[in-house]
C-alpha positions in Angstrom: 6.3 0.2 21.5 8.1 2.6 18.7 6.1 5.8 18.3 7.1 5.5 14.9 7.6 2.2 13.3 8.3 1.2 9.6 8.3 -2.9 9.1 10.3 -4.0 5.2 9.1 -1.1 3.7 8.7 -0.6 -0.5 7.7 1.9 -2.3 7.6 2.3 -6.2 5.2 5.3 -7.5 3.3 3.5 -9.9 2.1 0.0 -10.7 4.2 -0.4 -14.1 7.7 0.9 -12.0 7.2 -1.7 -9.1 6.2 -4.1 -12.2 9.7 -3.1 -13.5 11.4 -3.3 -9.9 12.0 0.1 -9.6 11.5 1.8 -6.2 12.0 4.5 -4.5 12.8 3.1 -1.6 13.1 -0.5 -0.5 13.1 -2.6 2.6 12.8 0.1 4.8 12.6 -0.9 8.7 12.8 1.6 11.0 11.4 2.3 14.7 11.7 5.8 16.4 10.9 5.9 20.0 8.1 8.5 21.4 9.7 11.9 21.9 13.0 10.9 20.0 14.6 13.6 17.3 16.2 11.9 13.9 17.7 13.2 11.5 18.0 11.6 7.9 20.8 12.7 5.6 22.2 11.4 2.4 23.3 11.8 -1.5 20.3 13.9 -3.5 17.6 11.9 -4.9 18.3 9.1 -2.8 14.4 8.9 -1.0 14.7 11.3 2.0 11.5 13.1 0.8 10.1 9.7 -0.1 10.5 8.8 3.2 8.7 11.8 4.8 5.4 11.1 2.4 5.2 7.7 3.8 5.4 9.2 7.1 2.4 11.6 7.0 0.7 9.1 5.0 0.5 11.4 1.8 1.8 8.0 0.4 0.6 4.3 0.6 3.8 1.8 0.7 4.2 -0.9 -2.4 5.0 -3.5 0.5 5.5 -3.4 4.0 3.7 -1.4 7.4 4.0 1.6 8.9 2.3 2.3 12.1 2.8 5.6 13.9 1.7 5.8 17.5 0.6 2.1 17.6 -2.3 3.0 14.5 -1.7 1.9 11.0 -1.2 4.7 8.3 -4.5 4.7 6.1 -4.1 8.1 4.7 -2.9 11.4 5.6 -2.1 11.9 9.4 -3.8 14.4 11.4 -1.1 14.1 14.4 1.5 15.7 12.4 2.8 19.2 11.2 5.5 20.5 8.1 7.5 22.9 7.9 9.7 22.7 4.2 12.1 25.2 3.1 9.9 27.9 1.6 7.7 29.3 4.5 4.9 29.4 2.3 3.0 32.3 4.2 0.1 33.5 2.6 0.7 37.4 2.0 -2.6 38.6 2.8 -2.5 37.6 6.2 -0.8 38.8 9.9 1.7 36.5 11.0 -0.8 35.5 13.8 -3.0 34.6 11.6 -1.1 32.4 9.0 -0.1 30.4 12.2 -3.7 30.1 12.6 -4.6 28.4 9.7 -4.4 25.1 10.8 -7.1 25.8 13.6 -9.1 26.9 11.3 -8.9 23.7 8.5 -8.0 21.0 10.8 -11.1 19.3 12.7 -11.9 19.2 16.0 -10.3 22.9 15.7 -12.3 23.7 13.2 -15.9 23.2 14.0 -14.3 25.1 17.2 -12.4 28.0 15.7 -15.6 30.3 16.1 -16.1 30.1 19.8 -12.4 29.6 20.7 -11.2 32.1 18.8 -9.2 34.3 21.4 -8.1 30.7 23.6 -6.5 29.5 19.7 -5.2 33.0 19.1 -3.6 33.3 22.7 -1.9 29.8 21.9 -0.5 31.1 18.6 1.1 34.1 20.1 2.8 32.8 22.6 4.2 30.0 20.2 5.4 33.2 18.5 7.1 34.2 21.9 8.7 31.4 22.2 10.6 31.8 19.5 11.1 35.5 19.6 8.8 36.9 17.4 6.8 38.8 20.3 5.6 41.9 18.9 5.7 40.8 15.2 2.3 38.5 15.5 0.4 41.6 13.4 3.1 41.8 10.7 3.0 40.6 7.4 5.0 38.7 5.8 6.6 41.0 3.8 7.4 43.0 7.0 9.6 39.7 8.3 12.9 38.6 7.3 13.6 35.2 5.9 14.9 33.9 9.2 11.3 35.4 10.6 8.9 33.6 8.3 10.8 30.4 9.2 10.2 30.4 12.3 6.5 31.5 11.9 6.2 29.0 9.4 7.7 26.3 12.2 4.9 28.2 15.0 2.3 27.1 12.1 3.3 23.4 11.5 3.3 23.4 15.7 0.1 25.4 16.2 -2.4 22.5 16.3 -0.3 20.6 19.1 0.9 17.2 16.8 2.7 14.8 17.9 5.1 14.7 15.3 6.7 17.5 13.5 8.2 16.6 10.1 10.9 19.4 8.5 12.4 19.4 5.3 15.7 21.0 5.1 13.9 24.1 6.7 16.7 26.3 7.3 18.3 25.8 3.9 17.4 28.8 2.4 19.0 30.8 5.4 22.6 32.0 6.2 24.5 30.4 8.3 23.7 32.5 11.6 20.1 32.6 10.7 20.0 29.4 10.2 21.9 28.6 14.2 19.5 30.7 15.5 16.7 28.5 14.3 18.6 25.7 15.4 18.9 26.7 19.0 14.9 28.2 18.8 14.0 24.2 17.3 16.4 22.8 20.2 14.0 24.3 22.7 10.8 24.0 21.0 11.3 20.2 21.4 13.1 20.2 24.7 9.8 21.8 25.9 6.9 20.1 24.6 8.9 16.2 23.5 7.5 16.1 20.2 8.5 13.7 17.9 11.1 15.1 15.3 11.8 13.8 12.1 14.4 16.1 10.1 15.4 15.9 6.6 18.5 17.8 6.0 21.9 18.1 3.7 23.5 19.8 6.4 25.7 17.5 8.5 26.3 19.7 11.2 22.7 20.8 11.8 22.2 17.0 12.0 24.4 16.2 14.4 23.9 19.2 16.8 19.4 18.9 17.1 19.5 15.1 16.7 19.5 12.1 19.0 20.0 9.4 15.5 21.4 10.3 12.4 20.4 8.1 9.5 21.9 8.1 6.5 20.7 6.8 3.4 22.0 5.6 0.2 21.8 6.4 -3.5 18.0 5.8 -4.9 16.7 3.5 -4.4 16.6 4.4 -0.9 17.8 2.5 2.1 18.9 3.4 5.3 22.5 2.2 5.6 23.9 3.9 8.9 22.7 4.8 11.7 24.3 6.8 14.4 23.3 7.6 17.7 24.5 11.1 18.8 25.9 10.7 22.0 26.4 14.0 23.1 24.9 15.9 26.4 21.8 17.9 26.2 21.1 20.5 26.4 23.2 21.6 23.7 25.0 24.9 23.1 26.1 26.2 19.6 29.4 25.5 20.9 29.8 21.5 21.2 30.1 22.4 17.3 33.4 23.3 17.9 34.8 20.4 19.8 36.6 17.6 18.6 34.1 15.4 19.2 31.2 16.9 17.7 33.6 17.3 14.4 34.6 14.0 14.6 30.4 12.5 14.1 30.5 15.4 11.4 33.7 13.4 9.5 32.5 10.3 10.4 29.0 11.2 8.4 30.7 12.9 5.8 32.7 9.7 5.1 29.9 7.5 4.5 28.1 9.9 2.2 31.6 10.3 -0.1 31.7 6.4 0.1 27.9 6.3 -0.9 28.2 9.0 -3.7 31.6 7.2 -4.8 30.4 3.7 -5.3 27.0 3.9 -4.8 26.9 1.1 -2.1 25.6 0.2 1.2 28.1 1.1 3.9 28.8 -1.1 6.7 27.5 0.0 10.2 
């Protein structure tokens, strides 16, 4: 069974839009096995964040199912963490503690948070390790670079051990060897602990280099219109990027998303 599995899925964000036939995003069937990392790319506006609020269940589909680890979604999921493009890390606090947070609003943690205190706060800091930020947990934000409050913000979104981590286009805001360096720290996050991924992203190569499917979607309203399995080795270094290969999914990508933007329709698989 799909860990994550979306059956002819609609969505239009009111009742007078889906009156009018206007969605979002239509007929949207999709299954992502447990552990598996996809990436979604396509032209702006086209339903990619769309997509992700019917994932965590921050919005209810016009038509169609989604079930997500063999459960229907009802309402906001408890199994998942976010990371988005601003870190969003509340000034006032150490770095350790913004990671915190969710411990400390997310039940059973919660109710817990008390008495487990120092077990929660050892967990944080080694998620912090792990992605080199050892020695930085009593910062502040303002003490870290951009590149630093990413990946806090990513130890955050992780903290609270969820099955499913959802990311949108976290490392846009970054140069480009911030932004590898994140890649490679996200490459092992996952390797480690097989979380599902689900990436949103405008960046073709950061697609093709963290994910195991690429799917593209088309102009709004949304549909998924390729899909491409990445059939390259893992682990992966920063330097499959430069092989023809690796450029080749990168062109073939590209392609489909000029041909999308161009005419505005469906591509053939």
């Amino acid at each position: 069974m799909a860990f994550v599995d979306f059956q002819n899925v609609w969505l239009a964000y009111n009742d007078e839009l889906e009156r009018a036939g206007h969605y979002a995003v239509e007929d949207i069937s999709l299954q992502v096995e447990q552990g598996e990392f996809i990436a979604i790319v396509g032209p702006s506006g086209c339903g990619k964040s769309t997509f992700m609020k019917l994932t965590t269940g921050l919005k209810m589909p016009s038509r169609g199912r989604i079930t997500i680890g063999g459960e229907p979604v009802t309402g906001p999921l408890k199994i998942s963490g976010m990371a988005f493009q601003a870190p969003s890390l509340l000034p006032w606090r150490t770095t350790v503690d913004n990671v915190l947070l969710p411990l400390e609003i997310v039940e059973p943690y919660r109710s817990q948070f008390r008495s487990k205190r120092k077990e929660f706060e050892a967990r944080a800091r080694d998620l912090l390790a792990s992605v080199g930020l050892a020695g930085y947990e009593d910062k502040y934000p303002w003490q870290l670079s951009g590149g630093m409050q990413q990946r806090a913000s990513i130890c955050r979104a992780l903290v609270h051990e969820p099955k499913m981590l959802l990311l949108d286009e976290p490392f846009g805001a970054l140069d480009a060897f911030t932004r590898e360096e994140l890649w490679c720290a996200l490459r092992d996050l996952h390797a480690a602990q097989k979380f599902n991924v689900i990436l949103v992203t405008h960046d073709l190569r950061e697609s093709v280099f963290l994910a195991d499917t690429v799917y593209c979607m088309s102009r709004s309203p949304g549909r998924f219109v390729v899909k491409r399995e990445i059939d390259l080795p893992r682990p992966r270094d920063l330097e499959v990027t430069y092989t023809p290969k690796f450029t080749d999914i990168v062109h073939e990508l590209r392609g489909h998303i000029g041909a999308m933007r161009k005419e505005g329709v469906a591509v053939p698989q």
